[in-house]
C-alpha positions as CSV (number, residue, x, y, z in Angstrom):
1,X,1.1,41.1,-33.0
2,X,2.2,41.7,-29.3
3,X,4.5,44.8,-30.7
4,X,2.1,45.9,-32.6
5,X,-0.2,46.5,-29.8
6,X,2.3,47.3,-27.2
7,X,3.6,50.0,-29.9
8,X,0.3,51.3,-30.1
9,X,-0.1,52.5,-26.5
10,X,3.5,53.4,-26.4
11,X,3.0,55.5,-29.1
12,X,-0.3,57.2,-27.5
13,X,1.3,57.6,-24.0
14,X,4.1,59.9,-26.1
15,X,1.0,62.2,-27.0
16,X,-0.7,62.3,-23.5
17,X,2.0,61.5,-21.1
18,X,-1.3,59.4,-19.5
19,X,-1.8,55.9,-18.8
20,X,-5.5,55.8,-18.7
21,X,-5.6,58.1,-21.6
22,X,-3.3,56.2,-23.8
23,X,-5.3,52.8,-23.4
24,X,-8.1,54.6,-24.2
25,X,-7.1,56.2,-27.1
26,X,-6.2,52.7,-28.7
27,X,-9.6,51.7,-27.5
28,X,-10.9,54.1,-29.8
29,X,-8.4,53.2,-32.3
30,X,-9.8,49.4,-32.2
31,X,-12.8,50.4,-32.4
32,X,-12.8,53.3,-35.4
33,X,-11.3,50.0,-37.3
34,X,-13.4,47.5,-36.1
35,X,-16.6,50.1,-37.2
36,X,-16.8,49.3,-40.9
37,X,-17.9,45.3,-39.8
38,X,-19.7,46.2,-37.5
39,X,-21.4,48.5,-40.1
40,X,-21.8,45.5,-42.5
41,X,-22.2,42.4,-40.4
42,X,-25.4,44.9,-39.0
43,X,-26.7,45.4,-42.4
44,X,-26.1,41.7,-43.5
45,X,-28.3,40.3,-40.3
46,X,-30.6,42.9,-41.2
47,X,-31.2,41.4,-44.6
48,X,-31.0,37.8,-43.6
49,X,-34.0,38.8,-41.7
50,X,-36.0,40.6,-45.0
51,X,-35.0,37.1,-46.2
52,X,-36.8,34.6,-44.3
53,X,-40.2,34.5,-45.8
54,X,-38.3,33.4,-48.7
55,X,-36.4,31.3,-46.7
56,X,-39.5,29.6,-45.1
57,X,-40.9,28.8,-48.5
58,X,-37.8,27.0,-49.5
59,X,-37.9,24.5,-45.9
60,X,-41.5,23.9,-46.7
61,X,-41.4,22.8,-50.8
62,X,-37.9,21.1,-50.0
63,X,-38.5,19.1,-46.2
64,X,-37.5,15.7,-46.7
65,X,-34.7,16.9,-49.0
66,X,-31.8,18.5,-47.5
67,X,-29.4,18.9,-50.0
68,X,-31.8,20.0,-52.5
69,X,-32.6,23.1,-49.3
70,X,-29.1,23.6,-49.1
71,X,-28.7,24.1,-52.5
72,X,-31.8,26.6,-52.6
73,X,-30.5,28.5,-49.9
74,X,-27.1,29.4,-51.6
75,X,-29.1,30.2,-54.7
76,X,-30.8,32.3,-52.6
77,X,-28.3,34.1,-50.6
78,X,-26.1,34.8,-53.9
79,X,-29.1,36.5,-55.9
80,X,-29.5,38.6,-53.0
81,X,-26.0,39.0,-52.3
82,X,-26.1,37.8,-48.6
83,X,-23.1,36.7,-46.3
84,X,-24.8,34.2,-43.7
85,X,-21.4,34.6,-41.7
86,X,-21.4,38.2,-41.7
87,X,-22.9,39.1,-38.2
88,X,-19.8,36.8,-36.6
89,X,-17.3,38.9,-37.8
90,X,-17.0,42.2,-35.6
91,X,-17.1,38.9,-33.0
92,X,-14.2,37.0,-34.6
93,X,-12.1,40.3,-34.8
94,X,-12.6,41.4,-31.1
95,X,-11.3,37.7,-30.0
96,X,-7.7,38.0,-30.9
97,X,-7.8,41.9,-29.9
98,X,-8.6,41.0,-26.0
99,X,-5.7,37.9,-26.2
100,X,-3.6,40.6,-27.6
101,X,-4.3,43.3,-25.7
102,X,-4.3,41.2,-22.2
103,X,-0.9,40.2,-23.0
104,X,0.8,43.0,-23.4
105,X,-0.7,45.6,-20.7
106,X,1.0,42.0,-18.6
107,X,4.1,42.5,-20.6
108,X,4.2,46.1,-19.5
109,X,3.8,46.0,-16.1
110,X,6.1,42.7,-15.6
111,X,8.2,43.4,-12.3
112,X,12.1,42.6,-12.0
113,X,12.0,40.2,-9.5
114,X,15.3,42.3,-8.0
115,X,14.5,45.5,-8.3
116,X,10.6,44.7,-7.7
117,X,10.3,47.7,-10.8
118,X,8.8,47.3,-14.3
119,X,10.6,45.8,-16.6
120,X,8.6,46.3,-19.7
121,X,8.3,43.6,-23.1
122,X,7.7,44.6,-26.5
123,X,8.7,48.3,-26.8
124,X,12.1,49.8,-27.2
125,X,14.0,50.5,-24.1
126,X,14.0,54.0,-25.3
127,X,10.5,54.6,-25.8
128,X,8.7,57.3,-23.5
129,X,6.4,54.6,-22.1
130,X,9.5,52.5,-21.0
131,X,11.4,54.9,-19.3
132,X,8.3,56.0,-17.4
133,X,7.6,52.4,-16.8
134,X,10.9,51.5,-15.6
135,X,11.0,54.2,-13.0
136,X,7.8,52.9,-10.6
137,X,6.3,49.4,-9.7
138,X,2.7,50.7,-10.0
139,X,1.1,52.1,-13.1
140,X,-1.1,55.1,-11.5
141,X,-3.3,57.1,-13.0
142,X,-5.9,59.5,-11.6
143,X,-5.1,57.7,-8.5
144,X,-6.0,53.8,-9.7
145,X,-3.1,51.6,-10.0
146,X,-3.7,50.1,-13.3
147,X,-1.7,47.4,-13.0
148,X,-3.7,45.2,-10.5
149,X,-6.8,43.6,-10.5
150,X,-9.9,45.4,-8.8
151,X,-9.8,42.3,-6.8
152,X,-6.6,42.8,-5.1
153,X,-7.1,46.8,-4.9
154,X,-9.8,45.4,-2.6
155,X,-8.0,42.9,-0.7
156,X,-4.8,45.5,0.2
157,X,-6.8,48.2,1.2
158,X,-10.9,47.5,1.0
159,X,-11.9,51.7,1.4
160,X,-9.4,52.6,-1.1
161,X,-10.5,49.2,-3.4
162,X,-14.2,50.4,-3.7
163,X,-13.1,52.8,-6.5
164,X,-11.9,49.8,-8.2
165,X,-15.0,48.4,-7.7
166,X,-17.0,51.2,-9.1
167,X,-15.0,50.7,-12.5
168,X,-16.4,47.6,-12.7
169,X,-20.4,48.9,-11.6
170,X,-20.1,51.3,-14.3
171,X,-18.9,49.0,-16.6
172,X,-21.5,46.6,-16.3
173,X,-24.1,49.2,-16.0
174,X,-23.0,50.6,-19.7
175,X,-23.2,47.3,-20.9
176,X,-26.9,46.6,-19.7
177,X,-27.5,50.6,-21.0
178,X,-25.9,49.0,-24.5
179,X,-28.2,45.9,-24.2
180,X,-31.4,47.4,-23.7
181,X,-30.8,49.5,-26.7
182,X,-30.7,46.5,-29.1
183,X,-33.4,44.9,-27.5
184,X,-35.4,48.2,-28.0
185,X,-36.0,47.5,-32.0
186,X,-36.4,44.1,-31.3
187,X,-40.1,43.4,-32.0
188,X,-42.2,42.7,-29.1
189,X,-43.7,38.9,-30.4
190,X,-40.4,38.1,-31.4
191,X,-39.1,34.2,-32.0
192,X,-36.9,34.8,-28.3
193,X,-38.6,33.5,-25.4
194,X,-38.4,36.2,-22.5
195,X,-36.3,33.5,-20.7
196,X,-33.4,33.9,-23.4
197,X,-34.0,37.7,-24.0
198,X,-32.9,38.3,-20.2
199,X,-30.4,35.8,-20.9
200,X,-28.9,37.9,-23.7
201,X,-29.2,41.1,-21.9
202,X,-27.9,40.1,-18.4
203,X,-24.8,38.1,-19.9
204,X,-22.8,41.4,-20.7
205,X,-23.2,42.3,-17.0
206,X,-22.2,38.8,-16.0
207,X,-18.4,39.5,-18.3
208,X,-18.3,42.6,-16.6
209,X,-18.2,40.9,-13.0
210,X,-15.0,39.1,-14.5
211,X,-13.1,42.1,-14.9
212,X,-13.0,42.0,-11.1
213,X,-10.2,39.4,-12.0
214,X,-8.3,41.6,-14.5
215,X,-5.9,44.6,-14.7
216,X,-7.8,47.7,-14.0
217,X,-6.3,48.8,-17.8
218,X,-8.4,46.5,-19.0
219,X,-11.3,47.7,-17.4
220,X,-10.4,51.3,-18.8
221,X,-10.1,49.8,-21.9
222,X,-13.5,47.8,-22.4
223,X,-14.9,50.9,-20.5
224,X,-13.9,53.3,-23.2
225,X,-15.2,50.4,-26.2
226,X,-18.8,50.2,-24.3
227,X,-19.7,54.2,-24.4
228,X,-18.2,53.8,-28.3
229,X,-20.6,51.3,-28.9
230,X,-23.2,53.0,-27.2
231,X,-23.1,55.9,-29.7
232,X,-22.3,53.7,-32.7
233,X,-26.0,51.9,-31.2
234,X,-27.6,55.5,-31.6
235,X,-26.6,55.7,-34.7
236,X,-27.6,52.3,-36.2
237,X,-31.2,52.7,-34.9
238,X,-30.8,56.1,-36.9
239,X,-29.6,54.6,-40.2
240,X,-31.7,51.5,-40.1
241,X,-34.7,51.9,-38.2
242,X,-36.3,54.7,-39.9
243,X,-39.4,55.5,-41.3
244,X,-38.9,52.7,-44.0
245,X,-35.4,51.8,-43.5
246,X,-33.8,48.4,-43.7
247,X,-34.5,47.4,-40.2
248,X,-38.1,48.3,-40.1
249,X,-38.2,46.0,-43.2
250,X,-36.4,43.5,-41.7
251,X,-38.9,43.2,-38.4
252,X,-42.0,43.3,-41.3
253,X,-40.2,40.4,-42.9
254,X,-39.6,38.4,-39.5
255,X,-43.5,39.1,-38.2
256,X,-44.3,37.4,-42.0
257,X,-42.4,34.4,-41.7
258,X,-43.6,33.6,-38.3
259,X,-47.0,34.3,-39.3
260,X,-45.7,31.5,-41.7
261,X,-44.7,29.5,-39.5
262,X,-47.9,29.7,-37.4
263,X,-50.1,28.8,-40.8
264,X,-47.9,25.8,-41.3
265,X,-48.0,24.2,-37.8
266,X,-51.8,24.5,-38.0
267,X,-52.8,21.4,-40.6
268,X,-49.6,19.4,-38.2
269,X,-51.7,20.0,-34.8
270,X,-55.3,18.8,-36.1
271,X,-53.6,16.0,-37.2
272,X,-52.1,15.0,-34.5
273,X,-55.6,15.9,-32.5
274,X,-57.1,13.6,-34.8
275,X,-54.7,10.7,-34.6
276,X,-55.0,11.2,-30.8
277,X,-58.9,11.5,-30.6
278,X,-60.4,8.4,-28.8
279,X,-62.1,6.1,-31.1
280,X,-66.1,5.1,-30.4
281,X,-66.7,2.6,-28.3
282,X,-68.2,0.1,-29.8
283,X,-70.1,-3.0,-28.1
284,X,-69.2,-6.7,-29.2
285,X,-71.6,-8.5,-27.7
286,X,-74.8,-8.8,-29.4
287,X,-78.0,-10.0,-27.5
288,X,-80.8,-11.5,-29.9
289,X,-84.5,-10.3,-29.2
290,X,-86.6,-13.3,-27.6
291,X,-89.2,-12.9,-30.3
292,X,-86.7,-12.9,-33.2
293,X,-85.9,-16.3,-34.6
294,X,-82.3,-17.2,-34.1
295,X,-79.6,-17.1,-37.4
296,X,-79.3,-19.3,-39.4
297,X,-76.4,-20.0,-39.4
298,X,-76.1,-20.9,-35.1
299,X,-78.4,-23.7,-34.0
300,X,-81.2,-22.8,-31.5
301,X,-81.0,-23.4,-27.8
302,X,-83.1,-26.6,-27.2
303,X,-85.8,-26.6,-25.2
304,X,-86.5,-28.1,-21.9
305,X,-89.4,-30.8,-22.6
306,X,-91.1,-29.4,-18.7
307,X,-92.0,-26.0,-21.2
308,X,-93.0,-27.8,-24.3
309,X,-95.9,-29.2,-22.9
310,X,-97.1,-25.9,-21.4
């Protein structure tokens, strides 16, 4: 996997003779594969959502049952033809693409500790992008030394550092631009509390202050992903979001099943009002009337013979 990667920017740097553009271009190339589940983990999400008035149903017939739920919701998901795992693939792919990539733009720019020159891994000692390598002890491009972190740019020379720094800024500022386009077609009265829908669309920005720690390449690369997904973004609220499309559908579907929700919670609360109302109070001690004989059943109070007489 590590040649694989390393042979793809070696293979881009013998088209551009850049270093910047090379990573980029496999950024792209990433990306262009990575497209078609993105493409269908959207659409699956989309039509989990148009599922959960359905889905609501079956949690309130089936409540104290759940393995009979389970069993609904399968039935459910393969009549509709539904992946619930779907949205957590572009994810899963991306993981093993960062290990792989941070590894080898390392591998690349690994020093000699002798010559204090590259000595690059996993590509042919022949390759255009090793002899070029071989040559210097900094990966430059456009005047950025790819190699080090944006941190150290700024610790060897803080004027000069601040373009790293700006890498970084324009990173993070393309992923809050990315962000704020998804939460656009949320809907408004959604299930998210505004607490966690800051949460989602600050954290980006938060993984972009990391890159501080990492290669500058790195930063080119995710820098180059971000405006991707920014247009592949466009173009999903295009498909989807329409007059009538699948996601307008799905945000119909999700108002329904809150609504729902909502309807359901209402018998629960007077319920509990009830059970927690304060009972009557009621008086136990019970004072006869002085004209009114006493029960029966309880033997008068004697009287004093001094009152008989009078």
């Amino acid at each position: 996997m590590f040649q694989a990667g390393a042979w793809l920017i070696d293979t881009t740097y013998g088209w551009v003779h850049n270093y910047a553009f090379a990573i980029a271009l496999v950024a792209l190339a990433i990306m262009l594969l990575i497209t078609p589940l993105t493409m269908k983990s959207t659409k699956g999400m989309l039509e989990m959502q148009r599922l959960q008035p359905e889905m609501k149903k079956l949690q309130n017939q089936h409540k104290g049952d759940r393995q009979k739920l389970n069993e609904e919701m399968m039935k459910l998901y393969q009549e509709h033809k539904v992946n619930p795992l779907a949205s957590c693939l572009p994810l899963l792919a991306q993981m093993p693409v960062f290990i792989i990539m941070f590894r080898v733009l390392s591998a690349l720019t690994k020093k000699d500790p002798m010559t204090g020159l590259f000595d690059p891994q996993y590509i042919s000692d022949s390759s255009d992008l090793s002899i070029a390598l071989r040559q210097v002890n900094k990966m430059m491009s456009f005047g950025l030394d790819l190699a080090i972190t944006p941190a150290d740019a700024m610790k060897q020379n803080f004027g000069h550092g601040i373009w790293y720094a700006l890498l970084v800024v324009l990173l993070g500022g393309l992923y809050l631009v990315q962000q704020r386009m998804v939460a656009s077609r949320a809907p408004a009265n959604g299930s998210m509390s505004a607490t966690q829908a800051k949460i989602m669309q600050y954290l980006p920005v938060a993984f972009a202050l990391f890159q501080v720690f990492l290669p500058t390449s790195l930063v080119v690369y995710y820098l180059t992903q971000t405006v991707f997904r920014i247009l592949q973004q466009g173009y999903i609220t295009r498909r989807f979001y329409g007059e009538d499309g699948l996601g307008r559908q799905a945000q119909a579907a999700s108002a329904s099943a809150r609504e729902l929700g909502k309807d359901d919670a209402k018998p629960s609360k007077q319920k509990n009002e009830q059970s927690q109302a304060p009972a009557p109070i009621q008086s136990k001690r019970v004072t006869p009337s002085k004209n009114r004989p006493a029960p029966s059943g309880r033997p008068s109070r004697p009287v004093p013979p001094s009152k008989r007489n009078k």
